[in-house]
MIGUVEX-883288 format. One record per residue (C-alpha): x, z, y. Coordinates in steps of 0.02 Angstrom, whole numbers, plus 50000, padded with zeros to 5 digits. Layout:
MIGUVEX-883288
XZY;...
END
This chain:
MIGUVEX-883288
523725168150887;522655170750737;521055183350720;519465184750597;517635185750698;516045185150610;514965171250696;513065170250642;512225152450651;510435147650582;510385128850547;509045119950440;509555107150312;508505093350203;508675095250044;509145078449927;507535076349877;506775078250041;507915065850105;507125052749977;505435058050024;505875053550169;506545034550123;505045030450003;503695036550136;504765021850252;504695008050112;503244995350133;502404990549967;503744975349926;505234989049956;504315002149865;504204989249699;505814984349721;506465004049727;505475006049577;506064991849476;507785000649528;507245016749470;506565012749312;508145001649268;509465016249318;508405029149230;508035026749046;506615040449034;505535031449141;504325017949075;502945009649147;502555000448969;501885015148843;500675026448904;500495035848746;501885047448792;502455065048893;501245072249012;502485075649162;501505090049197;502235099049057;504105095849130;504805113049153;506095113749304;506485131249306;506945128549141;508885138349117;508945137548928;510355124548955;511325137449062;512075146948903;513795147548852;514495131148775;514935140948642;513265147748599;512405139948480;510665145848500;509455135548505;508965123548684;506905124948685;506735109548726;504695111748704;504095112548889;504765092548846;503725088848727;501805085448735;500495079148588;499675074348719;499235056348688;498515054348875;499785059349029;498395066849156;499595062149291;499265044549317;499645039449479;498035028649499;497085032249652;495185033749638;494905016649740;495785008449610;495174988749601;495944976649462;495594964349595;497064970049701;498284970449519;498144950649536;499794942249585;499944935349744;500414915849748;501714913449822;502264897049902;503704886749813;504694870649807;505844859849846;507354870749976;507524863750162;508964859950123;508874850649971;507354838450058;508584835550190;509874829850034;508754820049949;508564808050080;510424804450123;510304793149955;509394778750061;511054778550152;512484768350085;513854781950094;515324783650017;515764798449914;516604804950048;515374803350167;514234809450072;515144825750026;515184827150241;513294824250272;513004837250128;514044851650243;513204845850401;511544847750323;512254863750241;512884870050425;511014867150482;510104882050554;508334887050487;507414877150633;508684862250595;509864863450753;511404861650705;512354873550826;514424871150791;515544858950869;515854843350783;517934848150812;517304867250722;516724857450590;517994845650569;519164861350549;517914869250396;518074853750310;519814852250276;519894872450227;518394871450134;518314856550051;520014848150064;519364833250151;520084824750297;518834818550426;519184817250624;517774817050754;517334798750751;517034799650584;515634816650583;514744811550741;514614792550644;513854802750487;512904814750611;511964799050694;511354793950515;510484812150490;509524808850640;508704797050568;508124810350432;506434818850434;505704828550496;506444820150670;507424829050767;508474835750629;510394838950670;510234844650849;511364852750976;509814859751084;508094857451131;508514843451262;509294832251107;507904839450968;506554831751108;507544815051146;507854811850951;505864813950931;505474801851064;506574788050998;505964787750850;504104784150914;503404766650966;504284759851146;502924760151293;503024763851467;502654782051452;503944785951317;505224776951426;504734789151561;504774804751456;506584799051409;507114796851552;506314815551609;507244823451478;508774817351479;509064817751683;507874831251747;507674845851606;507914857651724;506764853151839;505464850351692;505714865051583;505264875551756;504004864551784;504374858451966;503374843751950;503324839652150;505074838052140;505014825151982;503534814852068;504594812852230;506464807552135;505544794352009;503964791352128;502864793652002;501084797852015;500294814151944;499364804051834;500944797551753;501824812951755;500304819651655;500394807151527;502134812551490;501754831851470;500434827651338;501494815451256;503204828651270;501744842651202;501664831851041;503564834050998;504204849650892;505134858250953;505834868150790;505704852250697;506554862950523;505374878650564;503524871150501;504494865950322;505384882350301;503914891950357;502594881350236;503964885350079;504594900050108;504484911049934;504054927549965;503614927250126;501774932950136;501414950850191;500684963250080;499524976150180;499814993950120;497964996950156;496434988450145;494784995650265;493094988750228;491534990350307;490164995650199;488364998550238;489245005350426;490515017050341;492405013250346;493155013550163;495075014150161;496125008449999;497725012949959;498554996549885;498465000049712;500494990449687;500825007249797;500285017149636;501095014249468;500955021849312;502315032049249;502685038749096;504295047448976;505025033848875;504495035048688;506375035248641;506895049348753;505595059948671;505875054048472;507695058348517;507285075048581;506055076548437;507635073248334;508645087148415;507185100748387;507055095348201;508965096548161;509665109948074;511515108348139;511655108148306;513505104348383;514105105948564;513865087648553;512185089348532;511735101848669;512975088348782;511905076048739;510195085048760;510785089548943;510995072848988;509345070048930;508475085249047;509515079849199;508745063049151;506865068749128;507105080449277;507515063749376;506025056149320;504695069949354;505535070949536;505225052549551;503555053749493;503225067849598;503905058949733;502765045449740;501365057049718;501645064149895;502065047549985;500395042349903;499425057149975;500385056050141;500005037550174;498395040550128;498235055650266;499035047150388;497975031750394;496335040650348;496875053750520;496875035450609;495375027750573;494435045650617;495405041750784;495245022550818;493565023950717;492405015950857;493755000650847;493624996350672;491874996250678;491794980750784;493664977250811;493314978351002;495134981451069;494324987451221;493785002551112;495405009451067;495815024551118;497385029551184;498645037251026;500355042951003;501395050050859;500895067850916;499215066250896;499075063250714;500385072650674;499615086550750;497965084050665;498815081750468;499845094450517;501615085250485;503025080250608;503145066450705;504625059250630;503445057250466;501895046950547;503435037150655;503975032250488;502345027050424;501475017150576;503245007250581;503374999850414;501644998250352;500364985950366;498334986450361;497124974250291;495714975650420;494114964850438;495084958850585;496464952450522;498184959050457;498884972950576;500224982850602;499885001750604;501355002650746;499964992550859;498635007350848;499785018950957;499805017151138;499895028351286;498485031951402;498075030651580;496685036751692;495395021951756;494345025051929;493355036651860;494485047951794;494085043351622;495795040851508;495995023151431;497335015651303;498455004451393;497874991751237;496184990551327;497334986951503;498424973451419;496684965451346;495874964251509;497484956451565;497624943751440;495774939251461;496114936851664;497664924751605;496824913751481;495214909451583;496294906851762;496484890351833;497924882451768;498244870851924;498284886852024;498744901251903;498784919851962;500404925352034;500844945151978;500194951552135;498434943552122;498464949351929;498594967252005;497124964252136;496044958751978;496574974351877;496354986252018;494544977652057;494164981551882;494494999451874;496404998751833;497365005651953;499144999251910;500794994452002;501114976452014;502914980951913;501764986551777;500744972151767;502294963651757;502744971851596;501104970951543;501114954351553;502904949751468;502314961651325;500654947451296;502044933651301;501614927551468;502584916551576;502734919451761;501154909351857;502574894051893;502864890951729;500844893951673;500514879051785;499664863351709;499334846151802;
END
């Protein structure tokens, strides 16, 4: 059965542009370059190069002079476009621009992983064949050097790949010749085998033998450290046993890692903000690669200079001159845009260091204060979703170190006296009771929590527990040192 009802329903939508607001405010600075570069290549009225050129200012969006007839022929005042303005007062500059932060960063370069790994298989005497099969292996290689497929899997890729026709025998023969590559350890399955390959390669003594023989029968035990238990089945002393955990310490155990991680192009992080300490005030910079100047291209506006000057003006014409405001209205949006993700970063991180303030004057973690989302949003006056969006993609050049805003927020809890502290100060305290502990006898969870609670903490033992996974701390069996 069929019937008409009138239904009311209020919903609230983001507009396009909002929606892109939105994006750019998430970018870091290397995004944000890279969505410029984008920009300015896809749109043809912006330029970064001339600055002699259209004050954006002067852009006129309510501008309906191009919503006439086709037909009409009157003319398109195309003025509110046009500026003799030699100076755009828009520059996107913030005040605390430096020239020192327009430098380029060096970046690390070289020779590939990969390629080092290549270059040595030419002190082997393989045939071209063999060759084209140590290549893949290496090729197959993850980025710690592990190589984690099946020598049958691999056998398989070959002869779809590459056309070549190579049974097991064969790839494990060409496999043991990039062990002998280096960095050692190259080429294997798992830890156990990356450690064994290391130890090989070093000079033959007694406690080499030993650690050998650790690894490759009693991994388990070792790699939960029940030591007892490896003293009593090789009647070994401790003494012994603690010659091979410093010698097994030595070994790498991401033998590719250290190489990909000292050439890796690219890699380094650039902070969104800088804070400096000067004469006991706080000074926060905006990274001045988050604040490029814009301007019309000088082409767009000789061509729309052209259009105002002409006598005879076809539909062709007016076609062409709205493709030229939809362009121009792109690129004052654009500019806009990065006008208010400028001025929101800036808010956002200024609302923070009023917060944390008494932590980045002496970068005592004890001295943060408990933060969430809601309290600076509450205090710019913008939603949570916004500041989420900041403190999770942006980084901070503090006189502490590189940090991530994200690590400012915490929740709070109540101490002994009633007074609220961040949980940052808890997990501090925590990781101070860790690292000075007695390693023969390390604190189980349940002595952590005595400690904590002695000090004014009064947590669970299941929340010291997560505490203490969130530092990166093992359980007290496997913090245990001979």
């Amino acid at each position: 059965m069929l019937n008409q009802k009138l239904k009311l329903k209020l919903s609230q939508k983001l507009s396009p542009q909002q929606i892109q607001l939105m994006k750019l405010i998430q970018l870091s600075t290397q995004e944000f370059e890279q969505r410029l570069s984008r920009e300015i290549e896809e749109n043809p009225a912006l330029d970064t190069n001339n600055i002699d050129n259209t004050d954006s200012d002067n852009f006129n969006e309510n501008d309906d002079s191009f919503e006439k007839e086709e037909n009409d022929h009157d003319e398109i005042d195309i003025s509110d476009y046009l500026s003799d303005d030699d100076t755009p007062d828009y520059k996107l500059k913030s005040n605390n621009y430096s020239e020192e932060a327009e430098k380029n960063i060096p970046f690390a370069s070289g020779t590939s992983f990969n390629q080092f790994l290549k270059t040595q298989l030419h002190s082997f005497s393989l045939s071209k064949k063999e060759l084209e099969i140590a290549e893949f292996i290496i090729g197959s290689l993850d980025s710690f050097g592990y190589l984690r497929r099946d020598i049958l899997d691999i056998s398989d890729d070959l002869i779809f790949t590459l056309g070549i026709d190579a049974d097991e025998a064969l790839i494990q023969k060409i496999l043991d010749k990039i062990y002998l590559l280096d960095p050692p350890g190259i080429g294997a399955r798992d830890l156990k085998q990356c450690l064994v390959l290391q130890l090989r390669r070093k000079s033959k003594n007694k406690t080499i033998d030993l650690s050998i023989n650790i690894i490759e029968n009693f991994f388990d035990l070792f790699s939960k450290k029940h030591f007892e238990k490896i003293k009593q089945k090789l009647n070994i002393s401790s003494e012994e046993l603690r010659n091979v955990i410093t010698e097994i310490e030595k070994l790498n155990p991401k033998p590719g890692g250290a190489f990909n991680e000292n050439t890796k192009i690219n890699s380094s992080i650039v902070p969104d903000f800088t804070i400096k300490i000067i004469e006991g005030e706080l000074k926060l910079e905006l990274n001045s690669r988050n604040a490029p100047q814009l301007n019309v291209s000088e082409e767009y506006k000789n061509m729309l200079s052209g259009y105002s000057e002409s006598k005879n003006k076809t539909k062709s014409h007016k076609d062409a001159v709205m493709f030229i405001k939809q362009k121009l209205d792109s690129a004052k949006w654009f500019i806009d845009a990065i006008k208010q993700r400028n001025q929101t970063l800036i808010m956002t991180m200024s609302s923070i260091i009023n917060f944390q303030k008494d932590y980045f004057l002496t970068g005592d973690e004890t001295k943060m204060k408990p933060m969430i989302l809601k309290d600076i949003a509450e205090k710019i006056e913008m939603d949570i979703s916004t500041i989420s969006r900041v403190a999770n993609s942006k980084y901070v050049d503090t006189p502490y170190g590189i940090k991530l805003i994200k690590s400012f927020f915490s929740e709070g809890i109540k101490n002994s006296d009633g007074i609220e502290i961040s949980t940052i100060e808890v997990k501090k305290t925590l990781e101070d009771i860790i690292e000075n502990e007695n390693k023969n006898i390390p604190h189980t969870d349940d002595q952590l929590t005595k400690l904590l609670n002695k000090k004014g903490y009064p947590i669970a033992r299941r929340t010291v527990a997560k505490y203490r996974e969130m530092i990166g701390a093992p359980v007290a069996r496997l913090r245990k040192k001979l």
